[in-house]
C-alpha positions as CSV (number, residue, x, y, z in Angstrom):
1,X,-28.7,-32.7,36.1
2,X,-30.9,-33.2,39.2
3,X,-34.0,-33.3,39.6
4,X,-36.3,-35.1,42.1
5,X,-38.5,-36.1,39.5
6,X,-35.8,-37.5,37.3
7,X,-34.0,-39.3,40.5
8,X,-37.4,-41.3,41.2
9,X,-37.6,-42.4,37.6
10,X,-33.8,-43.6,37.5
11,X,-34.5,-45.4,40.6
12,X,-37.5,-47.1,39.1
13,X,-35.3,-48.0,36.0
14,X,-34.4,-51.7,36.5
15,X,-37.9,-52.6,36.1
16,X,-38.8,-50.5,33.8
17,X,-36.0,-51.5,31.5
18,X,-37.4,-54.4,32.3
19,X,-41.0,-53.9,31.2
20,X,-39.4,-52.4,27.5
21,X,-37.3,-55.6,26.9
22,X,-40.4,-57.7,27.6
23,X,-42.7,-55.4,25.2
24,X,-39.5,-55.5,22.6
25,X,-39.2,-59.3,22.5
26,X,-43.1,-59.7,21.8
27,X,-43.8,-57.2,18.9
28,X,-47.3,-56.5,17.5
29,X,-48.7,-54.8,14.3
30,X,-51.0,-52.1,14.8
31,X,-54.8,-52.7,15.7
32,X,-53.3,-56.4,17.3
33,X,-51.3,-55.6,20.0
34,X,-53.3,-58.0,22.7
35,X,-50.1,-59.1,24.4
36,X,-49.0,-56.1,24.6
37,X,-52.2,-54.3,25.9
38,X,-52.8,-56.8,28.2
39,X,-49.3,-56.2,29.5
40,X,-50.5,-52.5,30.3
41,X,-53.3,-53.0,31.3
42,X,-51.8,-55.3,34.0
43,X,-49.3,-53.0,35.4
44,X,-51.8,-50.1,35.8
45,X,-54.1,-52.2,37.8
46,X,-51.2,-53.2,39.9
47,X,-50.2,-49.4,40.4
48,X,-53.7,-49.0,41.4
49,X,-54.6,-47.1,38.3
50,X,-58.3,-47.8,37.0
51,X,-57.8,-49.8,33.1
52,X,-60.0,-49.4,30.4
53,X,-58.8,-52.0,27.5
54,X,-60.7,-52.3,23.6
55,X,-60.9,-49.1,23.2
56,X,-60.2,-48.6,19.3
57,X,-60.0,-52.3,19.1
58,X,-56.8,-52.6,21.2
59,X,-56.0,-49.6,22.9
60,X,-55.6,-48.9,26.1
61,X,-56.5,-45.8,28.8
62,X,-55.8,-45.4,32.2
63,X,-57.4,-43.2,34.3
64,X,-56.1,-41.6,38.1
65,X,-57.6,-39.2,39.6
66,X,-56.4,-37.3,42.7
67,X,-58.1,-34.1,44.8
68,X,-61.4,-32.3,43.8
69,X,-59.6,-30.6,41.0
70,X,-62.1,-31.1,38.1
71,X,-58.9,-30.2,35.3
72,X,-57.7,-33.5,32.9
73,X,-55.0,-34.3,30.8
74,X,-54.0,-36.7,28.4
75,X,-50.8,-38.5,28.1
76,X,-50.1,-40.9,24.7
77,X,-48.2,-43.4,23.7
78,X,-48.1,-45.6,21.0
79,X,-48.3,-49.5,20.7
80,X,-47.6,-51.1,17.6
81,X,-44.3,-52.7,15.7
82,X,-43.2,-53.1,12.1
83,X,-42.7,-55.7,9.5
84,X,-39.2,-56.1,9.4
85,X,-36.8,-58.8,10.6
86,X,-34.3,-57.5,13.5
87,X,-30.8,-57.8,13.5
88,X,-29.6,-56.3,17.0
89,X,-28.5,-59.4,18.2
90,X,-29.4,-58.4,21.5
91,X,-31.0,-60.4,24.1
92,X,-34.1,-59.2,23.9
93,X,-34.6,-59.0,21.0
94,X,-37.9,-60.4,18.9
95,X,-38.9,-63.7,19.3
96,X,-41.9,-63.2,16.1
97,X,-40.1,-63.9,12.8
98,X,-40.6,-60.8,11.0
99,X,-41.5,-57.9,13.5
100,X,-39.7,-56.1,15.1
101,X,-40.2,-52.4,17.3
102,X,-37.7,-50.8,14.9
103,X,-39.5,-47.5,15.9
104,X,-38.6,-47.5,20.0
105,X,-42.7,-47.5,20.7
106,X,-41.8,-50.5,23.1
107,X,-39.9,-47.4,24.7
108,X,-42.7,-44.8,24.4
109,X,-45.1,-47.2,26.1
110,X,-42.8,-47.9,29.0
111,X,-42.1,-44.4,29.8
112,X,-46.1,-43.4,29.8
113,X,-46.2,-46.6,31.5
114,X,-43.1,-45.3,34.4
115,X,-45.0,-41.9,34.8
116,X,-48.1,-43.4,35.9
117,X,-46.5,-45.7,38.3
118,X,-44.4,-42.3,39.4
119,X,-47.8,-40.4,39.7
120,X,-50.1,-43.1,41.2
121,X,-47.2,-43.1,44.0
122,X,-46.7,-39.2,44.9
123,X,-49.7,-38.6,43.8
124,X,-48.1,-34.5,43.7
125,X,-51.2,-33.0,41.4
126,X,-55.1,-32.4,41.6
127,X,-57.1,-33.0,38.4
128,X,-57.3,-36.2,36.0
129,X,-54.9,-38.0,34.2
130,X,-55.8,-40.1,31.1
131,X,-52.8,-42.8,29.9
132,X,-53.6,-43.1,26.4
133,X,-51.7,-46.1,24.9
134,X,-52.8,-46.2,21.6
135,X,-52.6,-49.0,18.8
136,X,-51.9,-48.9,15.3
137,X,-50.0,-45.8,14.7
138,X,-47.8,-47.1,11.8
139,X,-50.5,-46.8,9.2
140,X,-53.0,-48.4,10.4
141,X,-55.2,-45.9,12.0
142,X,-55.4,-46.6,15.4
143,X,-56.2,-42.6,16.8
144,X,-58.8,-42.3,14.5
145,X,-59.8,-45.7,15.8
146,X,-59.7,-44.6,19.5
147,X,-61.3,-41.3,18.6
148,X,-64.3,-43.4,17.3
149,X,-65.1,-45.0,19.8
150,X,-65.3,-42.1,22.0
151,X,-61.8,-41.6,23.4
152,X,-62.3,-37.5,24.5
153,X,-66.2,-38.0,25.0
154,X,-65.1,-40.8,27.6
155,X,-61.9,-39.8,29.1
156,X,-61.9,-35.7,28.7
157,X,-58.8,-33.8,28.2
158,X,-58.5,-30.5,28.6
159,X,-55.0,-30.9,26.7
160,X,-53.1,-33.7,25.5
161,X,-49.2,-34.6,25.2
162,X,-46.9,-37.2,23.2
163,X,-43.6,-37.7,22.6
164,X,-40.9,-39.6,19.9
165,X,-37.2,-40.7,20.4
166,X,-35.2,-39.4,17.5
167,X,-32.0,-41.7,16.9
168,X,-28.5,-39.2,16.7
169,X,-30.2,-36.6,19.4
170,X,-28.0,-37.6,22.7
171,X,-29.8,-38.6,25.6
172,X,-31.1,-36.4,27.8
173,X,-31.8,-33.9,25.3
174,X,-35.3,-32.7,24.1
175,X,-36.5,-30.5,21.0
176,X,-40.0,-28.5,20.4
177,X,-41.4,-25.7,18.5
178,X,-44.8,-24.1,17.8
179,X,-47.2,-24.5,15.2
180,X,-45.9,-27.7,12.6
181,X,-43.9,-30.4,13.7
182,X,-45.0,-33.5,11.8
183,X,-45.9,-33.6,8.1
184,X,-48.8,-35.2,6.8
185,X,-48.8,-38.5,5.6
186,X,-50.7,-40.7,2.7
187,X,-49.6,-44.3,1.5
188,X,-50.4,-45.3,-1.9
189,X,-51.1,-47.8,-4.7
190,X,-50.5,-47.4,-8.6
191,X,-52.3,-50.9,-10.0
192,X,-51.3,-51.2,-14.0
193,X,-53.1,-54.4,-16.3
194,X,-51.2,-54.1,-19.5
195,X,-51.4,-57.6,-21.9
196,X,-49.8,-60.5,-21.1
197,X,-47.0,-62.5,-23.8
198,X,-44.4,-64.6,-23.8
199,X,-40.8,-62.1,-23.3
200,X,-39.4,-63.6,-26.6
201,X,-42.4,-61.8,-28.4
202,X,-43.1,-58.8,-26.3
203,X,-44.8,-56.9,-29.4
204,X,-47.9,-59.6,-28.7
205,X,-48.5,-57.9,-25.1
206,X,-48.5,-54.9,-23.4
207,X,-45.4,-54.6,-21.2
208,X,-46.9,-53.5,-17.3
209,X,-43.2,-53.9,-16.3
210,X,-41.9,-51.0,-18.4
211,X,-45.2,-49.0,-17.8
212,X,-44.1,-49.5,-13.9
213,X,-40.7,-48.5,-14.9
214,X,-41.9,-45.1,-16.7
215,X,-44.4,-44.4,-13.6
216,X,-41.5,-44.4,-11.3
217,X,-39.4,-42.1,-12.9
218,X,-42.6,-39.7,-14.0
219,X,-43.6,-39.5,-10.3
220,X,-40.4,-38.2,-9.4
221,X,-41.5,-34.9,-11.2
222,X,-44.3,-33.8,-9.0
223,X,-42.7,-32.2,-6.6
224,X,-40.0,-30.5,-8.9
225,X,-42.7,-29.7,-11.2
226,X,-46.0,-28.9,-9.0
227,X,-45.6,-28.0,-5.7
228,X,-44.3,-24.5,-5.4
229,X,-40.5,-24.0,-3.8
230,X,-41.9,-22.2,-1.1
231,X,-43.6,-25.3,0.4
232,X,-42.3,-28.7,1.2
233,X,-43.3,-32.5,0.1
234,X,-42.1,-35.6,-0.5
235,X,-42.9,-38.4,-3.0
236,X,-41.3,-41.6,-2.4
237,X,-41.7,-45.0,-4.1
238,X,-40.8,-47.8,-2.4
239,X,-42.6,-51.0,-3.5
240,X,-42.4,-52.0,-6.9
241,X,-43.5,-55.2,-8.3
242,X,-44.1,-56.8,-11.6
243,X,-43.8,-60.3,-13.3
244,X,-42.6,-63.6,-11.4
245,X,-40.8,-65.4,-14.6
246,X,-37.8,-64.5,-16.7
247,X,-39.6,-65.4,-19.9
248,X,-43.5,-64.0,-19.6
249,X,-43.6,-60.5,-19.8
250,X,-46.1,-59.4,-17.2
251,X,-50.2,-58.8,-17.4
252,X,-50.4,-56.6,-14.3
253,X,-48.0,-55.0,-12.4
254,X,-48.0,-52.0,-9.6
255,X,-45.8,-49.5,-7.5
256,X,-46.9,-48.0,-3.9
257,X,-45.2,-45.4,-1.6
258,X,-45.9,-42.3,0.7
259,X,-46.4,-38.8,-0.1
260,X,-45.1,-36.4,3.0
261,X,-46.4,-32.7,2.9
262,X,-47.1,-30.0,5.3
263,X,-50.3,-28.3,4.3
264,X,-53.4,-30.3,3.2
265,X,-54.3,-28.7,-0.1
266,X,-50.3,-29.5,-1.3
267,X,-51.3,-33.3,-0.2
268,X,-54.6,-33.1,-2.5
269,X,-52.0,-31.5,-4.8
270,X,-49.9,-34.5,-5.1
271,X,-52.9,-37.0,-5.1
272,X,-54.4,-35.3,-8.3
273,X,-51.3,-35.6,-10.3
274,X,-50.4,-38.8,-9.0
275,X,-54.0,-40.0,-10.6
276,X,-53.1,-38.0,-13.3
277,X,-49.9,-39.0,-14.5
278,X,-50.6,-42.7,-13.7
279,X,-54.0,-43.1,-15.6
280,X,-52.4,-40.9,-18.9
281,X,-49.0,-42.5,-19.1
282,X,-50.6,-46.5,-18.6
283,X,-53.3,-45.2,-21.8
284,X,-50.3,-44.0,-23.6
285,X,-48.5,-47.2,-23.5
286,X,-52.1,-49.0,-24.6
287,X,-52.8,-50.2,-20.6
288,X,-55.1,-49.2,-17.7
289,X,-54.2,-48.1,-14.2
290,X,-56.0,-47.4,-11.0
291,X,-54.9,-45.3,-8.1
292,X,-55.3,-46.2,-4.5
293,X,-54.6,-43.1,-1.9
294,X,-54.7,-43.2,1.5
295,X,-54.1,-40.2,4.3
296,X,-52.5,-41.9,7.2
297,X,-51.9,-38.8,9.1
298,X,-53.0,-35.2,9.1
299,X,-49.6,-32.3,9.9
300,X,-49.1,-32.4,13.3
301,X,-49.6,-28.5,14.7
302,X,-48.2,-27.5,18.3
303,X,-50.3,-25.2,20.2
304,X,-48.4,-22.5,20.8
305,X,-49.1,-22.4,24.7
306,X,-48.9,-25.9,25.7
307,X,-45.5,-26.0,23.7
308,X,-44.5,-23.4,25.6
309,X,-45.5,-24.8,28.9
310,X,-44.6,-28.5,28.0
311,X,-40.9,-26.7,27.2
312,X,-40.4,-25.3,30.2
313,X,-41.5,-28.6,31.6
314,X,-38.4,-30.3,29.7
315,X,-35.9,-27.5,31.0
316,X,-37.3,-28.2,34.7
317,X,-35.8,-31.7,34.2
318,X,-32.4,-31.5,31.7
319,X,-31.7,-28.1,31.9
320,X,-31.7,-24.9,29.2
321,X,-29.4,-26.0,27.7
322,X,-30.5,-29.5,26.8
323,X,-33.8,-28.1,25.2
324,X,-34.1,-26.6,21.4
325,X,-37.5,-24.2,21.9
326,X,-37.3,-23.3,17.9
327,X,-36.5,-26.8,16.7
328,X,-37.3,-26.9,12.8
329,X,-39.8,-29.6,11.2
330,X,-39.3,-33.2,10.4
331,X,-40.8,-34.6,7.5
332,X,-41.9,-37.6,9.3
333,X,-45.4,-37.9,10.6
334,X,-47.4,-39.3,13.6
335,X,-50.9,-39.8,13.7
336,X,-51.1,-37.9,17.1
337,X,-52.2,-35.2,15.5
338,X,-55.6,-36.7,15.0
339,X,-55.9,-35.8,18.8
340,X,-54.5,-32.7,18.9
341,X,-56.9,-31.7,16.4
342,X,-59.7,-32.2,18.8
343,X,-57.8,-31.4,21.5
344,X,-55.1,-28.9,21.9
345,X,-51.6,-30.0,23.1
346,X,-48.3,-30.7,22.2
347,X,-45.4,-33.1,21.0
348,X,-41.6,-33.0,21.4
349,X,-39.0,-35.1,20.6
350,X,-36.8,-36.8,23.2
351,X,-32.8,-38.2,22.3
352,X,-32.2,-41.7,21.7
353,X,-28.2,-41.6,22.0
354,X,-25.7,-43.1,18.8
355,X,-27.7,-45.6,17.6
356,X,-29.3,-46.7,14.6
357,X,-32.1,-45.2,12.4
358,X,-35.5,-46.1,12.9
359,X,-37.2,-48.1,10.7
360,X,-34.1,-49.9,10.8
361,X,-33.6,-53.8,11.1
362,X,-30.9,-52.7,13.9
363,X,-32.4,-50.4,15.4
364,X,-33.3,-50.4,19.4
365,X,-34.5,-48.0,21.8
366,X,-32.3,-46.3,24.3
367,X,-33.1,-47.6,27.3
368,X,-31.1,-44.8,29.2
369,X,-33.8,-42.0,27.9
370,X,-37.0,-43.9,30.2
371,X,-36.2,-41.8,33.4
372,X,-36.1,-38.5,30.9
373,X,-39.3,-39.3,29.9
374,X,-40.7,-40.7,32.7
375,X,-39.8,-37.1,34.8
376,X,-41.2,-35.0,31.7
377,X,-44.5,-36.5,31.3
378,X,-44.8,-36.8,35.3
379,X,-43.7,-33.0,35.2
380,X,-46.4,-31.8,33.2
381,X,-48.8,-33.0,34.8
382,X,-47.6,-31.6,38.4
383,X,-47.3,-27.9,36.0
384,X,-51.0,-28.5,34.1
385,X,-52.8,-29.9,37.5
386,X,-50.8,-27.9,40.2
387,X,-51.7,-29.4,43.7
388,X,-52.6,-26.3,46.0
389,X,-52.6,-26.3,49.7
390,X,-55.3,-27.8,51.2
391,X,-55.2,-30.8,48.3
């Protein structure tokens, strides 16, 4: 499809590939992305595009104004990488042992970071715009960090936008909905001290291994066994760890996972009978556990308008048919919706092509979706801070 939009941000392409190979090859956790911010902060300046840097910790907002129009908006991205050890093979891949953007934020930074350059250059709208590059959204609460430190109290938005890449959705292809997009999200930690003996003489201790063993499987029942069919959650255990010797049975030993769920109170749900089953099954074995819970994320919750209007901005640039308007939930999460909570907006998800999951150790973003998200974030800004006449 063309659209003059999208043809400026293919043009710009070659550099801004560029810009996410750079970014992909130096990966950060969240809350210490300094190479990275400093990277953004860089180009904005050289756009001409006022930079604000620190703000939760090691965020990032830039700010262009155009006109008298006294409307704002935000645009966000997200920063951060993961723990996990690539294996793409490719070029640019990571040069820090251990990290890797397995989630395609090196690609969600460089398309907020092509729409400004776009914007600071036709400068086609009349208002505010606010780049919000933010840290830490893998966990480690980086919008209620920028929040914190005064992100809408400094940098006012009327309404606010994000997008993802979703891996399997072909390029050039965009979905969004109304109302719940993202679930909530909550990490958390099941610690267990049993009684330490040697493992020829296991009736001497109190085994924290097989406690761990029995929490895993008795935590699979919450959701079968609690939360009402008519609503949705998800309990998954995925660190597990107990002993470091083939003969000692183990003292202490613990499991930790994430909880998913839709609605608040069916989060609180789970996190009571997490503490409940943990604490009664450790007494019954003659151990003690403590519970660690942690919400990451709140349910991300379209507005109804600016979905609508931020749809019709992704059908300006692919087309109808390229854009689902009744897309169903995804059980993932994003911590975007910390800002959406103060701020209405919305957040749809853009195609990554055939390649591999995220999260995944060969996983890499797309770089064929920047221009499509380049052209929709520059397009609704030119639809949300229209440029009249005598601008």
């Amino acid at each position: 499809m063309t659209h003059p939009t999208l043809d400026r941000a293919r043009a710009a392409q070659a550099e801004l590939t560029a810009i996410r190979h750079d970014i992909h090859a130096h990966p950060e956790l969240g809350m210490t992305e300094h190479h990275t911010a400093d990277l953004v902060a860089r180009k904005l300046e050289e756009w001409g595009i006022e930079a604000h840097r620190g703000v939760g910790v090691s965020g990032v907002v830039g700010v262009l104004r155009n006109g008298n129009g006294q409307a704002s908006i935000g645009l966000r991205a997200d920063l951060d990488a993961l723990p996990i050890q690539e294996a793409t093979g490719q070029p640019h891949a990571s040069r820090t042992p251990g990290l890797m953007h397995a989630c395609g934020h090196d690609g969600h930074t460089t398309m907020l970071l092509g729409a400004a350059k776009l914007l600071a250059e036709t400068r086609a709208f009349n208002g505010t715009v606010n780049f919000i590059f933010q840290p830490g959204e893998e966990g480690a609460g980086g919008a209620l960090a920028m929040l914190n430190d005064g992100l809408f109290d400094r940098f006012p938005c009327d309404a606010v936008y994000g997008m993802h890449n979703r891996p399997g959705l072909p390029v050039g292809k965009f979905l969004i909905g109304p109302g719940a997009r993202y679930a909530g999200a909550a990490f958390f930690d099941v610690h267990v001290t049993g009684k330490g003996s040697h493992g020829a003489r296991p009736e001497d201790g109190i085994d924290s291994a097989l406690i761990v063993c029995h929490l895993a499987t008795a935590l699979q029942s919450i959701v079968s066994r609690n939360v009402s069919a008519r609503e949705t959650a998800v309990v998954s255990i995925t660190r597990v760890h107990a002993g470091a010797a083939y003969n000692v049975v183990p003292e202490t030993g613990s499991l930790g996972g994430t909880v998913r769920a839709m609605k608040p109170e069916i989060m609180e749900l789970v996190e009571r009978n997490i503490a409940r089953i943990a604490t009664t099954i450790a007494a019954g074995f003659g151990a003690t556990a403590t519970v660690s819970f942690r919400t990451i994320a709140s349910p991300l919750l379209n507005d109804t308008a600016e979905a609508l209007v931020y749809g019709d901005a992704a059908v300006a640039v692919a087309g109808e048919a390229n854009v689902d308007r009744d897309a169903p939930p995804v059980m993932g999460s994003e911590d975007f919706s910390y800002m959406m909570e103060r701020v209405p907006g919305a957040h749809i998800t853009i195609g990554n092509g055939e390649t591999s999951a995220l999260h995944n150790h060969g996983y890499d973003f797309n770089d064929e979706a920047i221009p499509y998200g380049v052209a929709l974030y520059a397009e609704i800004v030119e639809r949300k801070l229209p440029k009249g006449i005598d601008d």
